[in-house]
N, C-alpha and C positions, 0 to 999 in steps of 0.2 A: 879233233872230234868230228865224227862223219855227220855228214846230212843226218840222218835217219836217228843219229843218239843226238844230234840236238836239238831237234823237233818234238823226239821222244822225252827229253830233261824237262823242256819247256812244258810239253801238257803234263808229262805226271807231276810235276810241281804246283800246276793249277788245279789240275782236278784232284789233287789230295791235299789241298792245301785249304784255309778257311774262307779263302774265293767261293768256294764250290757253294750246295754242287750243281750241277749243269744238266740243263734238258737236253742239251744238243751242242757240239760241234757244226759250226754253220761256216765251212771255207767259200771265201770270196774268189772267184775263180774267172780269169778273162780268158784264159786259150792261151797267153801268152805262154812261155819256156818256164820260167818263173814258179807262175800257180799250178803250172802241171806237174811240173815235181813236185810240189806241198800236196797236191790232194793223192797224189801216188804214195807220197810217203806217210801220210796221215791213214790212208787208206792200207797200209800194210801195218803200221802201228796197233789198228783195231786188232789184228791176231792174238797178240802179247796183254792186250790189255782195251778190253770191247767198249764202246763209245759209241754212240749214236753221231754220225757223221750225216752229212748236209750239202748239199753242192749246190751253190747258188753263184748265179750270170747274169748282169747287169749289163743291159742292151740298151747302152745310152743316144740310138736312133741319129747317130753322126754321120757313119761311116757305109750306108746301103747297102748292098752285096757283101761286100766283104764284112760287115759287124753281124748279118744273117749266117754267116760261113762259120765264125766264132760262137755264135750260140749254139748252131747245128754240132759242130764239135764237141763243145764240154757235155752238151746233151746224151749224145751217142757214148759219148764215154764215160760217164757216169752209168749211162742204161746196163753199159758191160758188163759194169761190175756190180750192179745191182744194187745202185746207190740213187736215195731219192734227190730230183736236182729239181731246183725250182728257178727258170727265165722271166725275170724282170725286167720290163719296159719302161723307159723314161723317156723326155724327150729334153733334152737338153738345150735345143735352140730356142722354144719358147717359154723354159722356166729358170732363163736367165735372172738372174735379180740386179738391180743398179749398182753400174760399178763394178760388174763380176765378168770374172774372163770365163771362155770357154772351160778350162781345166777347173777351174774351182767351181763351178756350176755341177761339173759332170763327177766333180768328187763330193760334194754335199748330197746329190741326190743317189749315190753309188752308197754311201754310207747311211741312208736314209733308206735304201730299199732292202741292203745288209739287217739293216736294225727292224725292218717292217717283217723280214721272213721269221728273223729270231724273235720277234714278239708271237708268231704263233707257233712256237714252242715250247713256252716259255721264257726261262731264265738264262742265257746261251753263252758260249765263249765261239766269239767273230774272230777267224784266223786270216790273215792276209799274208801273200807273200814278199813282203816289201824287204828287201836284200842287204847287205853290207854294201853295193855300189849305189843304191838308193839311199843308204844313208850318207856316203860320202856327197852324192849331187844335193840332196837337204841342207846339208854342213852348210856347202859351198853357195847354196844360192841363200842361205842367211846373212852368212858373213856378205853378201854382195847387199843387199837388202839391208841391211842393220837391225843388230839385233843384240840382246844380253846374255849372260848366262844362261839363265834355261831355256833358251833357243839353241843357242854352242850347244847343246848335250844330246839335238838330236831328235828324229824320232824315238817315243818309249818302245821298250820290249812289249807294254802291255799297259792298257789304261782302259778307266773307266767309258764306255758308250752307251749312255742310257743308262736301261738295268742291265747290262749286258758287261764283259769284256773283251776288249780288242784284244786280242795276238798277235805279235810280227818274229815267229819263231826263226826265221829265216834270216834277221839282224848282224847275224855274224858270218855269215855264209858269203861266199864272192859269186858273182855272174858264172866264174870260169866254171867251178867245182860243178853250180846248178847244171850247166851243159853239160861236162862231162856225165854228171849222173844219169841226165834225160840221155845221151847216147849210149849209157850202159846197159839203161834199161831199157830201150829202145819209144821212148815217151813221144808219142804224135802230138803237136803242138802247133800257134800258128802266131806268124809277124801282125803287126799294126803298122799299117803303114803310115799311119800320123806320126809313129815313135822315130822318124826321117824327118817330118817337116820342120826345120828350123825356126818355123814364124812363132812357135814356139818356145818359150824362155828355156823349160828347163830340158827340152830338145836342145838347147843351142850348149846350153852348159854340158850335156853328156857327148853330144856329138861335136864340138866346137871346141867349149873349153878346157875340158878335161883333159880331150887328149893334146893339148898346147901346152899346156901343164906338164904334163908327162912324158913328151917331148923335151922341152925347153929347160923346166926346172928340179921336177922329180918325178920319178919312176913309179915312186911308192906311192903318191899322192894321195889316194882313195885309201889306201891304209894309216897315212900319217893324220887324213882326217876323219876316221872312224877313229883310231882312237887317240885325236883329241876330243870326241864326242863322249868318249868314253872316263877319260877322263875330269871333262868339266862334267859328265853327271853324276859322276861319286863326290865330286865337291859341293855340285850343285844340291843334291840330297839332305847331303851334311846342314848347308844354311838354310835350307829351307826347314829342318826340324826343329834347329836355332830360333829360326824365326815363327816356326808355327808355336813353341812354347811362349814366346813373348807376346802373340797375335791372341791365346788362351787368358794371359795374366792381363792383357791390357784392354782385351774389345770384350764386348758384351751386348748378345743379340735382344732385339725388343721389337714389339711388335711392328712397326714400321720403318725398321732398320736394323743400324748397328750404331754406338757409339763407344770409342776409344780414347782414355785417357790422354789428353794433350803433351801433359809434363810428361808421363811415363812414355809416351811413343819419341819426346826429343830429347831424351836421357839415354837411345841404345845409340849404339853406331846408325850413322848416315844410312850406310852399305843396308842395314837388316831394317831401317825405316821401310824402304822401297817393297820390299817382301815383307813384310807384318801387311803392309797395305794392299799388297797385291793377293793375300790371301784371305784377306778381311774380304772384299769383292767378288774374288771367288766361292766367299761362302754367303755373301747374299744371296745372288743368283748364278748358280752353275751354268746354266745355259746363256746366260750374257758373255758375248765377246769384247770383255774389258779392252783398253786401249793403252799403249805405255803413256800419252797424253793424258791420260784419264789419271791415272797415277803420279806423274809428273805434279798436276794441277793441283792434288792433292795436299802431295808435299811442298808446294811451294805457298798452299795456305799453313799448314802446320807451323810454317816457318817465318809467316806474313805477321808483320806489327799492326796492318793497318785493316787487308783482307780480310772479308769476315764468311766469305760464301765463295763457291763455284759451280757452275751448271756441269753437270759429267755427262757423258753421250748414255742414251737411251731413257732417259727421264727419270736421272736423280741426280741429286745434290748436295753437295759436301758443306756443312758450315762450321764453324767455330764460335764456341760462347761458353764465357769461365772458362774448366780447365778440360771439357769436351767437346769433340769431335765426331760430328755425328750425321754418318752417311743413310740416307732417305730416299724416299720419291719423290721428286716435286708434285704437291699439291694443288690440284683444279680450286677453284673458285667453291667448287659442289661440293667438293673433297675436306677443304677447309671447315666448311660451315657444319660438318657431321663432327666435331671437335671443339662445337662452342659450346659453353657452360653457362649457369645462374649463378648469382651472385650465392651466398649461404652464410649465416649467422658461425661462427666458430665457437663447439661445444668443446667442453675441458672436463675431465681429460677426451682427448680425440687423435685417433689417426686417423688420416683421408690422404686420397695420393692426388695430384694432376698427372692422367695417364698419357696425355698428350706431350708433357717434359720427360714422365719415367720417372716423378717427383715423389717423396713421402714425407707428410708436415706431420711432426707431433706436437699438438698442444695441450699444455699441463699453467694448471695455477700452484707457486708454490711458494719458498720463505724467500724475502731477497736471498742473493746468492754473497758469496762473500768477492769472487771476481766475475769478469766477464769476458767473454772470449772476442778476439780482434777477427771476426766473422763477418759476411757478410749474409753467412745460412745461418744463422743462429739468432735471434734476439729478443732482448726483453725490454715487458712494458710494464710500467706502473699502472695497477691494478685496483677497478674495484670493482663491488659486486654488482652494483649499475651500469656498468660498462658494459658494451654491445661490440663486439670485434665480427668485423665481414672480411672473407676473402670475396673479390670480384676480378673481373676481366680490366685490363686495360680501357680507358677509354684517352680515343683522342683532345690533347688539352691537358690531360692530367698532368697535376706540377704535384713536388715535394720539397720541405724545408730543409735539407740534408745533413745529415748531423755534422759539424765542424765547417759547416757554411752559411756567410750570410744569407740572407735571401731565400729564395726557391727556384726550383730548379724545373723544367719540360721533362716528365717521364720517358717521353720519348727521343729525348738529349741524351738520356742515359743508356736507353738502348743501344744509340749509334754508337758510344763510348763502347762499352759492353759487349758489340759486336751482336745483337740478336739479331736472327732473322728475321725479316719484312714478315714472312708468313704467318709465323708464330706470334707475333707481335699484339694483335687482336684479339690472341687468347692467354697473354700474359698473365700471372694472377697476382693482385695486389692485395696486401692488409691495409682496411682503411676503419676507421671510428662510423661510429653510427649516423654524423653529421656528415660524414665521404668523405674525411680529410683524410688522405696516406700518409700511411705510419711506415711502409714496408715493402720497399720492391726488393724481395729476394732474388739474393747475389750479388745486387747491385748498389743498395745505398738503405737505411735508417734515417728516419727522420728526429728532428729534435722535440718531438710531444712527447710526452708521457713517459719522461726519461726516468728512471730509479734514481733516488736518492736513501739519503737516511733516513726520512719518515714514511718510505716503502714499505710497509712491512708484507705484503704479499705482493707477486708479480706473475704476470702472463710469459710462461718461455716455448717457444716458439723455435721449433730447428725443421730443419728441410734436411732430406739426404734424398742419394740419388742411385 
């Protein structure tokens, strides 16, 4: 397939596709050989099929004279052919962030200024021309780096940026083909001389490693790892569908997070754990850069006897309690105290929730029952119509007589047991009698008062779901 029909596959399958539709074609364009062939041929495509095309140049204030030379260029050549271009300015030296190399600085705000032009045109599809030898040097600098499956597969053909999406229609195309075309069609274009400096990683991988490779062990190299790329991302697709049905059946979004069934998440394969959780994350917050640590941490509470919490990078936290798993913000002091409650008389019949659990208590007065269920959300009390039942908050000190134990027990013994978390702890909500003896830490334990017998004849039942 030529340049020009696979450029052309790729947009008419976006822009008639349920992607659409689009305000604008907005090609990312440096001067290099690369992006001049894509907007040549993007720009001959409009004949066949009209399109509001875009030329945008990110002047990432690196390279002096000569980065001034590449903006003057694609300028001039866009003006020829009567195509609007719009030069963006960055400055790369001083909006480094911590811990960021030169390249990843210069490509955060290159895809930030992509996304700043396509925002005042609306709703846009961003084209870039990133190649088949681009994608083998990605390959290669993963596998050097470490990395999993959906790493192995490569950059995408096309992926979400913002509102917007990206295009790398150029993915299967080789370096060699791109030059022969710019020499067919005679395409003015211009070098980077950073794309020589070696002090550079993935300088050293194209100009260093690759050709050592290709050399020494195979010829093909750059083909054998395009399509291993291609083929771990049809597998990789495959389990992540797998796993996004299981990530639907087992999590459930709520107002300050997510929580995911515990048994159900340690019932699939290992392998599709890791991806139910890595997509649960990514549907929190899309713009969070999750970490495989973060995920690691995760699973090794899901799978922890004693663990009951872990702090995850960016300010949230994974804990476990019963048979939930349930990823949050960590909560301020401030933050907590907007989630304390009053104690309250319990009316019958009643539903009320604790929206701070995700909890719903229905209380009903009714006939004894003939059995009882081995529950810890569910219980009944011996009832009369003087009786006064409160739900209130935790308080520290609180004990209970546990049913099937002597003695009494520290509320907050049970916690530890139980696995709650410190935070939530203070807004716990107990059943207690109108004298504050506890009756009822749901989930966790019943007390031995007001137990049903045979001269029950009516009872308080009390169930929690969640």
């Amino acid at each position: 397939m030529s340049i020009e029909e696979q450029v052309g596959k790729v947009l008419r399958l976006l822009l008639d596709s349920s992607c659409g539709p689009f305000d604008a074609v907005i090609a990312g364009i440096s001067g290099g050989v690369d992006s001049m062939v894509l907007c040549d041929v993007l720009d001959c495509l409009r004949s066949t099929k009209p399109f509001p095309l875009v030329i945008c140049h990110v002047h990432h204030g690196l390279r002096g004279e000569e980065a001034d030379r590449d903006a003057q260029m694609v300028k001039e050549f866009a003006e020829k052919r009567d195509l609007p271009v719009t030069i963006e300015y960055v400055e790369v030296p001083s909006s480094r962030q911590a811990g960021e190399s030169v390249e990843m600085a210069a490509r955060r705000l290159r895809y930030d200024a992509f996304q700043q032009v396509a925002n005042a045109y609306g709703r846009c599809m961003i084209v870039t021309a990133h190649h088949a030898n681009d994608q083998a040097e990605t390959l290669l600098d993963r596998l050097l780096r470490g990395t999993g499956p959906s790493g192995l597969r490569g950059m995408r053909e096309t992926r979400k940026l913002g509102r917007h999406i990206l295009v790398r229609p150029l993915l299967t195309i080789y370096k060699d083909d791109l030059m022969n075309y710019a020499n067919m069609r005679r395409i003015e274009y211009v070098e980077d001389s950073t794309n020589r400096d070696v002090r550079f990683k993935r300088n050293r991988i194209r100009q260093e490693l690759l050709p050592y490779l290709r050399a020494s062990f195979n010829p093909q190299i750059d083909r054998t790892l395009v399509q291993l790329g291609n083929i771990v991302a049809e597998e990789d697709q495959y389990l992540t569908n797998v796993a996004r049905d299981h990530a639907l059946a087992l999590a459930y979004r709520e107002m300050e997070g997510v929580s995911i069934s515990l048994s159900g998440l340690q019932r699939i394969p290992f392998a599709l754990q890791r991806r139910v959780i890595k997509l649960v994350l990514e549907g929190i917050d899309e713009h969070v850069a999750w970490h495989f640590a973060d995920i690691e941490a995760i699973l090794a509470l899901v799978h922890s006897q004693r663990k009951s919490r872990t702090v995850l990078a960016h300010g949230w936290i994974a804990s476990s309690a019963f048979d939930i798993l349930h990823i949050g913000r960590l909560m301020s002091q401030s933050e907590s105290k907007e989630f304390s409650w009053n104690p309250f008389i319990v009316d019958y019949p009643a539903v009320f929730s604790f929206r701070h659990f995700y909890w719903q208590v229905e209380a009903r007065v009714m006939e004894r029952p003939g059995a009882f269920p081995a529950t810890h959300w569910e219980a009944f009390f011996a009832f009369d119509e003087e009786d006064r039942f409160i739900f209130r908050p935790f308080v520290q000190g609180d004990r209970i007589e546990p049913l099937g134990m002597k003695g009494s027990k520290l509320v907050s013994d049970l916690f530890v047991e139980g696995k709650v978390m410190r935070e939530v702890r203070s807004m716990y909500p107990l059943l207690t009698t109108a004298a504050n003896e506890v009756l009822w830490v749901p989930g966790l334990s019943r007390s031995r008062s007001l137990l049903v017998n045979q001269k029950s004849s009516l009872v308080l039942h009390v169930v929690l779901s969640k």
